[in-house]
Backbone of each chain as nested JSON, in Angstrom:
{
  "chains": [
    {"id": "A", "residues": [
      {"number": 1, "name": "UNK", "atoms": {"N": [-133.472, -90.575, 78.483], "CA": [-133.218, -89.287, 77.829], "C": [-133.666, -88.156, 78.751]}},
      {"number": 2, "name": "UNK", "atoms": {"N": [-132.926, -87.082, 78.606], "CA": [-132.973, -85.855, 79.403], "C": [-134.831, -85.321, 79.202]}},
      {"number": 3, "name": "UNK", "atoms": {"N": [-135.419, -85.449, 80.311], "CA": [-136.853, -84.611, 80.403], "C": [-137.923, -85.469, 79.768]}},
      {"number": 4, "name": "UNK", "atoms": {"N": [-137.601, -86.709, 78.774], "CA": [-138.693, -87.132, 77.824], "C": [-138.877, -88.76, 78.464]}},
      {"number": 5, "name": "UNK", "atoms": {"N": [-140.014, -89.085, 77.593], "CA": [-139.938, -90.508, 78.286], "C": [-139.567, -91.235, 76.27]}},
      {"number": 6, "name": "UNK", "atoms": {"N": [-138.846, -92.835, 76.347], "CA": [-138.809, -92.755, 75.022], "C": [-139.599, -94.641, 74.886]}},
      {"number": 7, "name": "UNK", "atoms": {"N": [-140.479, -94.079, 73.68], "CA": [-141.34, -95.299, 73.551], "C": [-141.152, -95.45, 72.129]}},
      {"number": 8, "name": "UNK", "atoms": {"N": [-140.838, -97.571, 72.111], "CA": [-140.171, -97.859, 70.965], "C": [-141.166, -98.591, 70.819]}},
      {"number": 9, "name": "UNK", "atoms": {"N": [-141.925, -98.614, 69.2], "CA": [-143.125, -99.459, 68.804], "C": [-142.692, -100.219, 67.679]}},
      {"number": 10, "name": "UNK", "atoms": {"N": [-142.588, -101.454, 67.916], "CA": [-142.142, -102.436, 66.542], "C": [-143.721, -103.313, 66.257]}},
      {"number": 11, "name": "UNK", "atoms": {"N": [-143.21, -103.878, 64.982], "CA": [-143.938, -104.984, 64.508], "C": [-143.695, -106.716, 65.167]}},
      {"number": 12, "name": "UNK", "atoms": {"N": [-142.685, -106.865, 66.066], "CA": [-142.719, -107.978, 66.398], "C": [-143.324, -108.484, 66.975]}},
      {"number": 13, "name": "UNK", "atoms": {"N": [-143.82, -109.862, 67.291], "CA": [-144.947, -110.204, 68.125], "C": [-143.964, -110.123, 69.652]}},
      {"number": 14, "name": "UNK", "atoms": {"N": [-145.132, -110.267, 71.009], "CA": [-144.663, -110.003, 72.494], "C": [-143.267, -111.191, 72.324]}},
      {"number": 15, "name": "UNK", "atoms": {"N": [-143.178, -112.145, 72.43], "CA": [-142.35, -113.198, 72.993], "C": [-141.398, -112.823, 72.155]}},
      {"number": 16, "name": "UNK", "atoms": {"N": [-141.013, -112.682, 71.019], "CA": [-139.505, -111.966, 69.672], "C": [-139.595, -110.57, 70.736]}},
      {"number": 17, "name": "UNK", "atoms": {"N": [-140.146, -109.681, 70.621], "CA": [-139.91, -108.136, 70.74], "C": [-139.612, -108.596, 72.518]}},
      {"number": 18, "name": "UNK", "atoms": {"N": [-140.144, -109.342, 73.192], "CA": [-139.043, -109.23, 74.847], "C": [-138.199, -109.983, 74.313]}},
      {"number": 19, "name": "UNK", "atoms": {"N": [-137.789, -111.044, 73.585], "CA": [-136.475, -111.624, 73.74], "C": [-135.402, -110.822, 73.888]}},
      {"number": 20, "name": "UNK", "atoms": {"N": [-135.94, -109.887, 72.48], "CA": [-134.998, -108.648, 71.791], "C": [-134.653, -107.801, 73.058]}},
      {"number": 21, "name": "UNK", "atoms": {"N": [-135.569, -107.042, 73.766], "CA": [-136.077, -106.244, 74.557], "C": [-134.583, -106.736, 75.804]}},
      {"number": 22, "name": "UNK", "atoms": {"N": [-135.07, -107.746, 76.344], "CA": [-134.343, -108.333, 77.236], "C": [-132.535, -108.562, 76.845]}},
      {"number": 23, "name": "UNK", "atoms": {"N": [-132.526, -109.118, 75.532], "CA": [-131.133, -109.949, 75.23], "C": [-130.637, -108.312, 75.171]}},
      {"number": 24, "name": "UNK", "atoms": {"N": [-130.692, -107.149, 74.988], "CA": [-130.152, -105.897, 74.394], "C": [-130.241, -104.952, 76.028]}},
      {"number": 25, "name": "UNK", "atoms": {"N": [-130.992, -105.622, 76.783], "CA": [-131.187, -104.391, 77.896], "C": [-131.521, -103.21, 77.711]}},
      {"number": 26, "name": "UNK", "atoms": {"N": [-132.363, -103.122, 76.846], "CA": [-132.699, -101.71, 76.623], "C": [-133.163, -100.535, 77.332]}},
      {"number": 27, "name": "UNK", "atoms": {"N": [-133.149, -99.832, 78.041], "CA": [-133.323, -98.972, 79.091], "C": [-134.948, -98.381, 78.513]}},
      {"number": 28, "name": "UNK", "atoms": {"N": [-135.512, -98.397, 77.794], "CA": [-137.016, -97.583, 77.507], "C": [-138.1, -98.181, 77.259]}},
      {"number": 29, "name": "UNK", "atoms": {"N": [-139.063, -98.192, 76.996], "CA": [-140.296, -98.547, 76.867], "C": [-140.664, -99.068, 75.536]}},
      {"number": 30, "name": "UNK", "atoms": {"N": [-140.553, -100.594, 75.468], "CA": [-140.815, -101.356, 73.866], "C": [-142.295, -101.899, 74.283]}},
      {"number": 31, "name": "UNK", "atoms": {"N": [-142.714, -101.707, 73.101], "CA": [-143.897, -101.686, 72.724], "C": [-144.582, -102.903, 71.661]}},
      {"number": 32, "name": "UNK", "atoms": {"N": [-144.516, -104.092, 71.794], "CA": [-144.65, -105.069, 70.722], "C": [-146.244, -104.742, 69.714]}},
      {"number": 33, "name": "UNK", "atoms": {"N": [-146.755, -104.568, 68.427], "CA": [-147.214, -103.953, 67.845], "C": [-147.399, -104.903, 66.855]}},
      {"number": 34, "name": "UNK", "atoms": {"N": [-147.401, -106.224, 67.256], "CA": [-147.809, -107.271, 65.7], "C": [-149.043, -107.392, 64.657]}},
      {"number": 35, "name": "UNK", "atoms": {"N": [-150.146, -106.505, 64.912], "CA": [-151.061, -106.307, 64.88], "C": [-151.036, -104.869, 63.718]}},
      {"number": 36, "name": "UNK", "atoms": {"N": [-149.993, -104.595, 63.973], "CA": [-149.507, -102.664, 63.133], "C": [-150.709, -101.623, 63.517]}},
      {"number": 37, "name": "UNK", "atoms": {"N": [-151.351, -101.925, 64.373], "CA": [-152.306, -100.97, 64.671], "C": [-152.039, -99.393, 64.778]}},
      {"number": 38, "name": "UNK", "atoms": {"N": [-151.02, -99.2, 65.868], "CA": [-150.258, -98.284, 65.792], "C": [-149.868, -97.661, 64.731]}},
      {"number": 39, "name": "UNK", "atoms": {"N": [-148.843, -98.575, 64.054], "CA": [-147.926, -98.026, 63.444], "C": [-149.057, -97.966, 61.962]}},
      {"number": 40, "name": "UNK", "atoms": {"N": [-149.75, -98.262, 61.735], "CA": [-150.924, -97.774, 61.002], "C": [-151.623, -96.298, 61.299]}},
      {"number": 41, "name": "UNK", "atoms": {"N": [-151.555, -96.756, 62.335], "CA": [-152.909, -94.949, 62.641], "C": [-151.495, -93.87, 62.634]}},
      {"number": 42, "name": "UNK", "atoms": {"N": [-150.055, -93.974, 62.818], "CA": [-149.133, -93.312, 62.475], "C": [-148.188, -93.467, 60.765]}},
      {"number": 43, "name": "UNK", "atoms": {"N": [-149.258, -93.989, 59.742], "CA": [-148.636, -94.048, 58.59], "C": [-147.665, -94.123, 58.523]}},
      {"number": 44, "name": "UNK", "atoms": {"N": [-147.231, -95.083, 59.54], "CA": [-145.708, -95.821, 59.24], "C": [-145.534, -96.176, 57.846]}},
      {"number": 45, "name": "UNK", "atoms": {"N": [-144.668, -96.17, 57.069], "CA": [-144.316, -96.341, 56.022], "C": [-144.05, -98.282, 55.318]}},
      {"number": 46, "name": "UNK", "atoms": {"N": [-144.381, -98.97, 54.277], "CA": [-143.62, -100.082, 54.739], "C": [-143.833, -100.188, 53.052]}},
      {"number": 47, "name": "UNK", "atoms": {"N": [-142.025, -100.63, 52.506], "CA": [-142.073, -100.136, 51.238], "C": [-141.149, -101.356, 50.676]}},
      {"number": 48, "name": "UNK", "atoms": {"N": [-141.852, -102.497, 50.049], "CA": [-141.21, -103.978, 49.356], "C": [-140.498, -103.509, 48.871]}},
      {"number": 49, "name": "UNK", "atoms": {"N": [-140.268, -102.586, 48.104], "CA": [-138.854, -102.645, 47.1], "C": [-137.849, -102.21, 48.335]}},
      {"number": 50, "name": "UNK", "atoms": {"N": [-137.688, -101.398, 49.517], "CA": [-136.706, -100.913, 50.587], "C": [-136.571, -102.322, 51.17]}},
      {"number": 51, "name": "UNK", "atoms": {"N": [-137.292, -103.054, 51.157], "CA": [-137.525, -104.182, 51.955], "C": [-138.166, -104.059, 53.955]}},
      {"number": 52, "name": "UNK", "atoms": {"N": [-138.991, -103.547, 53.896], "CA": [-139.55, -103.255, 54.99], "C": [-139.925, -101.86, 55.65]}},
      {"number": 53, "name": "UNK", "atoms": {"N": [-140.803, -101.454, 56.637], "CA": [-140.954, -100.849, 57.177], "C": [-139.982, -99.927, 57.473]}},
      {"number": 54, "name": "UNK", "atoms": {"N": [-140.046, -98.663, 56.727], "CA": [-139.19, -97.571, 56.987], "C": [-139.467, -96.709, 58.448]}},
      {"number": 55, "name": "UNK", "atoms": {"N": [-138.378, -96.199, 58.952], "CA": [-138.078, -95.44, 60.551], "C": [-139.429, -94.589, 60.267]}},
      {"number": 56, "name": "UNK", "atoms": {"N": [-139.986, -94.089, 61.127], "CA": [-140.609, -93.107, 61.676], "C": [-140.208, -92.684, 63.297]}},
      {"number": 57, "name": "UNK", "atoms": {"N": [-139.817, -91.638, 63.148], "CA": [-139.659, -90.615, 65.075], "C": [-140.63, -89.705, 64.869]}},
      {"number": 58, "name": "UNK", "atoms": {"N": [-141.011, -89.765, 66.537], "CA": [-141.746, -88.415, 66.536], "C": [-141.53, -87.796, 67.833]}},
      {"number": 59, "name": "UNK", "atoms": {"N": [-142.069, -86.366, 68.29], "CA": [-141.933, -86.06, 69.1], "C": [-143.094, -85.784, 69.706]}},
      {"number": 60, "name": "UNK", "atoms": {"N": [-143.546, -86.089, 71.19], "CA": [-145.426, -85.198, 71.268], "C": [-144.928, -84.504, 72.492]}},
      {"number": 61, "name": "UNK", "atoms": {"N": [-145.452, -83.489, 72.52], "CA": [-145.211, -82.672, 74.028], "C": [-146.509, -82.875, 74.679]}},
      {"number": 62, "name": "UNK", "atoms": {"N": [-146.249, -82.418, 76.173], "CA": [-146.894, -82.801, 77.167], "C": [-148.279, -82.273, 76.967]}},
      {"number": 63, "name": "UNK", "atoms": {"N": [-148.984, -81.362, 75.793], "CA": [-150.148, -81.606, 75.464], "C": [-150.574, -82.332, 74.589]}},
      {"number": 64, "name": "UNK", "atoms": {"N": [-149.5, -83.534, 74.156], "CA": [-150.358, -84.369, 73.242], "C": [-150.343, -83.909, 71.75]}},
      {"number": 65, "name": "UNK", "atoms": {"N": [-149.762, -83.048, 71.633], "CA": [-149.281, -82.797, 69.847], "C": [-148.45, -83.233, 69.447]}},
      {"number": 66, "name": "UNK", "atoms": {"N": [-147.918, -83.638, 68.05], "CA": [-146.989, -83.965, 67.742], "C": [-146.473, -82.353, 67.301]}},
      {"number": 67, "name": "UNK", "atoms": {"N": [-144.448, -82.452, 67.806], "CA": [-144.122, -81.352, 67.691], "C": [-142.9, -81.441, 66.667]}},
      {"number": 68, "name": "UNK", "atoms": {"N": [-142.773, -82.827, 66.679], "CA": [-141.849, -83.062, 65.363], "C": [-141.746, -84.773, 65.041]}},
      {"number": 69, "name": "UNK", "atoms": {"N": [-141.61, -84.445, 63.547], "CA": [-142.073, -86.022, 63.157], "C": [-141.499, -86.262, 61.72]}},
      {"number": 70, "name": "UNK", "atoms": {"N": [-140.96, -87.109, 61.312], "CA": [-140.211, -87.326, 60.705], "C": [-140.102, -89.107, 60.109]}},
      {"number": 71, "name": "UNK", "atoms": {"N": [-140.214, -89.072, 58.779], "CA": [-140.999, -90.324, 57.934], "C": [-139.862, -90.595, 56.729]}},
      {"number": 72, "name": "UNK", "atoms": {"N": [-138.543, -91.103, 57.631], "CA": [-137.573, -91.99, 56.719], "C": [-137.728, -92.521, 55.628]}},
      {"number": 73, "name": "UNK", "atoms": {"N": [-136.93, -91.546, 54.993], "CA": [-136.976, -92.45, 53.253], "C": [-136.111, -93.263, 52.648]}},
      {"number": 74, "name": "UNK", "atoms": {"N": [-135.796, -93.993, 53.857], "CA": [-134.366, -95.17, 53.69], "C": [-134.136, -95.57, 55.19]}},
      {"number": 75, "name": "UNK", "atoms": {"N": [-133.648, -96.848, 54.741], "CA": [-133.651, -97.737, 56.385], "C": [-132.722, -96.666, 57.638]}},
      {"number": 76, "name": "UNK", "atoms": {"N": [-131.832, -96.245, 56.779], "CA": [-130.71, -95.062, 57.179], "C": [-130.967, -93.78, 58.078]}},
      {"number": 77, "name": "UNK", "atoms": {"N": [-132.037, -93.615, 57.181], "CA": [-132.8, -92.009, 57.211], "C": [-133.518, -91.92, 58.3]}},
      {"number": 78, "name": "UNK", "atoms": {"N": [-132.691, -91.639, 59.713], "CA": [-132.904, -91.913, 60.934], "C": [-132.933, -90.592, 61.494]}},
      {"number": 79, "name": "UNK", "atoms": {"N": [-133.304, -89.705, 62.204], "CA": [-132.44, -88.19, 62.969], "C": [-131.604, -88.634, 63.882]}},
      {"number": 80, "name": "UNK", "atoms": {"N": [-130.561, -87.454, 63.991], "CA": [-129.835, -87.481, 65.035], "C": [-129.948, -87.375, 66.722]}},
      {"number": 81, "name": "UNK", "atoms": {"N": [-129.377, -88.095, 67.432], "CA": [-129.967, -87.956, 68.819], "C": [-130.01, -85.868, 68.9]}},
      {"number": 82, "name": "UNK", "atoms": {"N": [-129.053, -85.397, 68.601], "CA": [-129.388, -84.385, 68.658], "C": [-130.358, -83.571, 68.306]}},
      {"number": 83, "name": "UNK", "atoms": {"N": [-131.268, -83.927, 67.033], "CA": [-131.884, -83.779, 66.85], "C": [-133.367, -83.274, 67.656]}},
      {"number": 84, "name": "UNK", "atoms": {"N": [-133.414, -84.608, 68.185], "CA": [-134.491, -85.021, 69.222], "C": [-133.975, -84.492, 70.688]}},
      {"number": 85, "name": "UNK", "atoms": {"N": [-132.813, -84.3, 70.977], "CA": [-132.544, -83.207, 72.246], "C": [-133.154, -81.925, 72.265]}},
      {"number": 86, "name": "UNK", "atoms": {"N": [-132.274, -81.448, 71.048], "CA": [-133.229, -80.37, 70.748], "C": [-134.705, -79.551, 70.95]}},
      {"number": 87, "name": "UNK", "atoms": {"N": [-135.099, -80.649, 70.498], "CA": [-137.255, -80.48, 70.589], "C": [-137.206, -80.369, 72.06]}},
      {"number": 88, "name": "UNK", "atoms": {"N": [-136.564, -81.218, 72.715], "CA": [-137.076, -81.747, 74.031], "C": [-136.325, -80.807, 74.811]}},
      {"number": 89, "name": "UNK", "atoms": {"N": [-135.482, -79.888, 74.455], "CA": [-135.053, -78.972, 75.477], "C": [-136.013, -77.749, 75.324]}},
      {"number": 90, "name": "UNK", "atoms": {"N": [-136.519, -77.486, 73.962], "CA": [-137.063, -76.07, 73.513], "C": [-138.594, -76.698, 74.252]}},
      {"number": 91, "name": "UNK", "atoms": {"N": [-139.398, -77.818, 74.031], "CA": [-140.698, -77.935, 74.694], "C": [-140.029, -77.836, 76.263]}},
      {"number": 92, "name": "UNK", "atoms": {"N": [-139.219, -78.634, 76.909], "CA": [-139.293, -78.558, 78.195], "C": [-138.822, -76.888, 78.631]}},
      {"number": 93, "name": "UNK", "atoms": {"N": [-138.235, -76.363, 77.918], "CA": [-137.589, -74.812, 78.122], "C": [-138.939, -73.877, 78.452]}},
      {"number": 94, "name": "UNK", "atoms": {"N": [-140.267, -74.45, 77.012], "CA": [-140.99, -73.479, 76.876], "C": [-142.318, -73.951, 78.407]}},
      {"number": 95, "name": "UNK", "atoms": {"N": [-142.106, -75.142, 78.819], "CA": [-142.769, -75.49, 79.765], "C": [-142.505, -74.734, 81.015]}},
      {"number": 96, "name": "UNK", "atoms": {"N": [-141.288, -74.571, 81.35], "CA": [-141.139, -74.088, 82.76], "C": [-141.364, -72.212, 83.119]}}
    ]},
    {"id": "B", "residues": [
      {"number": 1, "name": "UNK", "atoms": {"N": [-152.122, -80.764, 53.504], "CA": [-151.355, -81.729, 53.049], "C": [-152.48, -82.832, 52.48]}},
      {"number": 2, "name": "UNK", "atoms": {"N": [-151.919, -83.707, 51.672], "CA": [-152.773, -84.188, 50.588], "C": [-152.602, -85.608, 50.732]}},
      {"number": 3, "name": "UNK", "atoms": {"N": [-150.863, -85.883, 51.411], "CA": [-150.33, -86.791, 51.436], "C": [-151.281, -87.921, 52.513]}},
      {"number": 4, "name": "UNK", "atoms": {"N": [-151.786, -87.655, 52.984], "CA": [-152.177, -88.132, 54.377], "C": [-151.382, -88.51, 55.609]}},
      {"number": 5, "name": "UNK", "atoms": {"N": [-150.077, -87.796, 55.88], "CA": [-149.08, -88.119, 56.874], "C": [-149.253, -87.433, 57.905]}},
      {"number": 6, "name": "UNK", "atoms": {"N": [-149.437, -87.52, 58.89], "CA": [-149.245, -86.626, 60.059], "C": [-148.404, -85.874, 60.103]}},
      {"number": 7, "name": "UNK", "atoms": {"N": [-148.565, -84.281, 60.957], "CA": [-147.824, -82.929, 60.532], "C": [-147.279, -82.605, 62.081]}},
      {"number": 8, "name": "UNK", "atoms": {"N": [-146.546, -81.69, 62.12], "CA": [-146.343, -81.105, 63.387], "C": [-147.956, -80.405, 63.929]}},
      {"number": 9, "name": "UNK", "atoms": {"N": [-148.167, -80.199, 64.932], "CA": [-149.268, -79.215, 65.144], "C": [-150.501, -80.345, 65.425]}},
      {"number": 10, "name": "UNK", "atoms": {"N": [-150.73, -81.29, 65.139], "CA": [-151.828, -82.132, 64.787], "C": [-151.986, -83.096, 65.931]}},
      {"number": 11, "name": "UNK", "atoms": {"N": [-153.414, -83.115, 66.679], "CA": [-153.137, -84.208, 68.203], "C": [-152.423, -85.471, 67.433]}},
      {"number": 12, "name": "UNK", "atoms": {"N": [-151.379, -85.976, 68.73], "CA": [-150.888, -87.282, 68.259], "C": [-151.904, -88.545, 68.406]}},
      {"number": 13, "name": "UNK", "atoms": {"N": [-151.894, -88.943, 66.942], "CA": [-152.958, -90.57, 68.025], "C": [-153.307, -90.921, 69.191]}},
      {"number": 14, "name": "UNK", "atoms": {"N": [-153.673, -91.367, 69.811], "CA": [-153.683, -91.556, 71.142], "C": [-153.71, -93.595, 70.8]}},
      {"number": 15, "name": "UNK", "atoms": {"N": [-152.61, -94.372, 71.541], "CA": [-152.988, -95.653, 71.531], "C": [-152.552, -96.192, 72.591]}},
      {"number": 16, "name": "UNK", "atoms": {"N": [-153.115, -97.305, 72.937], "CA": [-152.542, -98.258, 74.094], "C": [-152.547, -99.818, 73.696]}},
      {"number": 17, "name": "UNK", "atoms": {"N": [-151.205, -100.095, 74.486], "CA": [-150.319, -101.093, 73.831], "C": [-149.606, -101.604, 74.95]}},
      {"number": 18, "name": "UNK", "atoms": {"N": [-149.672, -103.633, 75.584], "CA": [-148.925, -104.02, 76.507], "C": [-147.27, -103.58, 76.038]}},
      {"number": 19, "name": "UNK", "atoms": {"N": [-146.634, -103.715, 77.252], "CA": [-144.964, -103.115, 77.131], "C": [-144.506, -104.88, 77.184]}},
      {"number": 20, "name": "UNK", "atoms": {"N": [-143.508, -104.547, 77.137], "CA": [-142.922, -105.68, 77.387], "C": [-142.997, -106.458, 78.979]}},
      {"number": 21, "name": "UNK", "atoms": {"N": [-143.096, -105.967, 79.625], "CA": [-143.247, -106.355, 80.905], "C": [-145.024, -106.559, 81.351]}},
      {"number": 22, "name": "UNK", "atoms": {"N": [-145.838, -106.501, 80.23], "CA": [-147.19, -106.727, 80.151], "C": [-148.057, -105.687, 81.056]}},
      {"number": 23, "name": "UNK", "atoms": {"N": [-147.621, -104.484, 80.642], "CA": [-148.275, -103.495, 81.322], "C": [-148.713, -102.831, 80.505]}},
      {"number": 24, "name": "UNK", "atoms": {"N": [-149.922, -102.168, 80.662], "CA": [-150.285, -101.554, 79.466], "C": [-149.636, -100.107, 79.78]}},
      {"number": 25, "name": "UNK", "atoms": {"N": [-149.56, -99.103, 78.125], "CA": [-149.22, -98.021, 78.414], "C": [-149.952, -97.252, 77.513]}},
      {"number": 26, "name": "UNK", "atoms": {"N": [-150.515, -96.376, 77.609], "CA": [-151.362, -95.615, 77.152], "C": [-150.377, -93.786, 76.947]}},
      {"number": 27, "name": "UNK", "atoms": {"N": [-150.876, -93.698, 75.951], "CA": [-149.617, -92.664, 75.473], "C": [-150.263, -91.356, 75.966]}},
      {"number": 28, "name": "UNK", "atoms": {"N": [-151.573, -91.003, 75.886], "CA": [-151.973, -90.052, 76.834], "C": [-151.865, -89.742, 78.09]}},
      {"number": 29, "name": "UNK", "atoms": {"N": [-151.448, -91.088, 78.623], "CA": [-150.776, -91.047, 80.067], "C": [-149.938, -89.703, 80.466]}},
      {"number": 30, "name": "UNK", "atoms": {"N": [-149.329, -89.534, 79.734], "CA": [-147.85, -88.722, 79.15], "C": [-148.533, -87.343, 79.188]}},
      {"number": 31, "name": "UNK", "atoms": {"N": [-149.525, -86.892, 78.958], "CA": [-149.852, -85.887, 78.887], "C": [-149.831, -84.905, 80.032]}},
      {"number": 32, "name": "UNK", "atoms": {"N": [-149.645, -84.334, 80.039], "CA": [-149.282, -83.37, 81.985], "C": [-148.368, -83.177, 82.425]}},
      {"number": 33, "name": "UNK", "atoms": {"N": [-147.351, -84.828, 81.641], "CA": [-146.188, -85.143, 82.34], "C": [-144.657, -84.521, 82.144]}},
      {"number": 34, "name": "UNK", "atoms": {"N": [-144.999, -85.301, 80.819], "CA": [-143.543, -84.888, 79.925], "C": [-143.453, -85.75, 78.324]}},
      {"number": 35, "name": "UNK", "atoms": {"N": [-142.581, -84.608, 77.333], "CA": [-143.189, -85.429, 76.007], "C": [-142.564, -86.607, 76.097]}},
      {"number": 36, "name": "UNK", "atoms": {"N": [-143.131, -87.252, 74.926], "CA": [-143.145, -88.64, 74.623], "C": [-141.956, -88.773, 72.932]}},
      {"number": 37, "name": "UNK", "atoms": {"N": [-140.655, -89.206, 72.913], "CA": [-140.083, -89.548, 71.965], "C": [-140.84, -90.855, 71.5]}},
      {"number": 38, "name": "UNK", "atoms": {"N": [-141.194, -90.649, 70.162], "CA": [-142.1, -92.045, 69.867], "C": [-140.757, -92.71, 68.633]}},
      {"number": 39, "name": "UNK", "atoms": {"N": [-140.663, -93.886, 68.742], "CA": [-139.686, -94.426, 67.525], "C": [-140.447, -95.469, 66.862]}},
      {"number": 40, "name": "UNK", "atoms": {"N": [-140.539, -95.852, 65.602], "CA": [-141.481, -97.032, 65.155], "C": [-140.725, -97.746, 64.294]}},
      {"number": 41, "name": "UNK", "atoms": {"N": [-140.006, -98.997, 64.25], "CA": [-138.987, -99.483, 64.268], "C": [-139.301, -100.554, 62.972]}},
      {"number": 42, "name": "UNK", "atoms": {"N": [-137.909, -101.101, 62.988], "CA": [-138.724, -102.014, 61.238], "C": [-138.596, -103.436, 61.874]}},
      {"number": 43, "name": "UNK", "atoms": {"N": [-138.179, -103.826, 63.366], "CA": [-138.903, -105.042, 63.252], "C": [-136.981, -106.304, 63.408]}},
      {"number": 44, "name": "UNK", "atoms": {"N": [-137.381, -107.047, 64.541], "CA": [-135.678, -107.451, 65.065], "C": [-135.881, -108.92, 64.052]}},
      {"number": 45, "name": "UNK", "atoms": {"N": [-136.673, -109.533, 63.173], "CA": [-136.636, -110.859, 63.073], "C": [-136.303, -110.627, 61.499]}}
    ]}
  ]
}
């Protein structure tokens, strides 16, 4: 992605999350997280009746804040890549 | 907020976590650099 780096944090354990990682070629930074440590200290959402762990995105700029963040209320309820261009043009805009 | 969710404005966690290629990455790394799109996913199995 244009200016950002993008880091993907799942619940799968290492050996599932590279299979995945690998069989898909994914171009970014996966993060295996079986432990939910993470996705705990980020109140990831995880809701039995949805049947699992709902999306969370976020955005942090280069001081380490979160500058946008966003806590899916359906497996669906994803933002748009544009979305996330967005942030990342206005932080990198307001950087230079 | 009451909810206890993380807000815009608020330091992001800071965590470190092997990658897939067994490197660790530390998300403060990022700091200086350039932001960090974070995605937290429901999981391929």
């Amino acid at each position: 992605m244009r200016g950002a780096e993008i880091v993907a944090v799942g619940p799968d354990n290492a050996p599932n999350f590279t299979r995945y990682w690998e069989r898909e070629g994914l171009p970014f930074i996966g993060l295996p997280d079986p432990a939910h440590t993470v996705a705990r200290r980020y109140k990831q959402e995880v809701n039995l009746f949805k049947l699992g762990r709902m999306p969370l995105n976020s955005v942090v700029d280069i001081e380490g804040r979160i500058r946008y963040i966003h806590y899916g209320s359906s497996m669906a309820d994803i933002p748009s890549n544009e979305t996330f261009f967005n942030v990342i043009e206005e932080l990198n805009g307001a950087s230079r | 907020m009451t909810n206890g969710l993380i807000t815009p404005g608020e330091p992001a966690p800071d965590f470190e976590l092997a990658d897939v290629h067994g490197n660790l990455v530390r998300l403060s790394d990022y700091r200086g650099r350039k932001p960090v799109v974070l995605a937290f996913l429901r999981g391929f199995s």
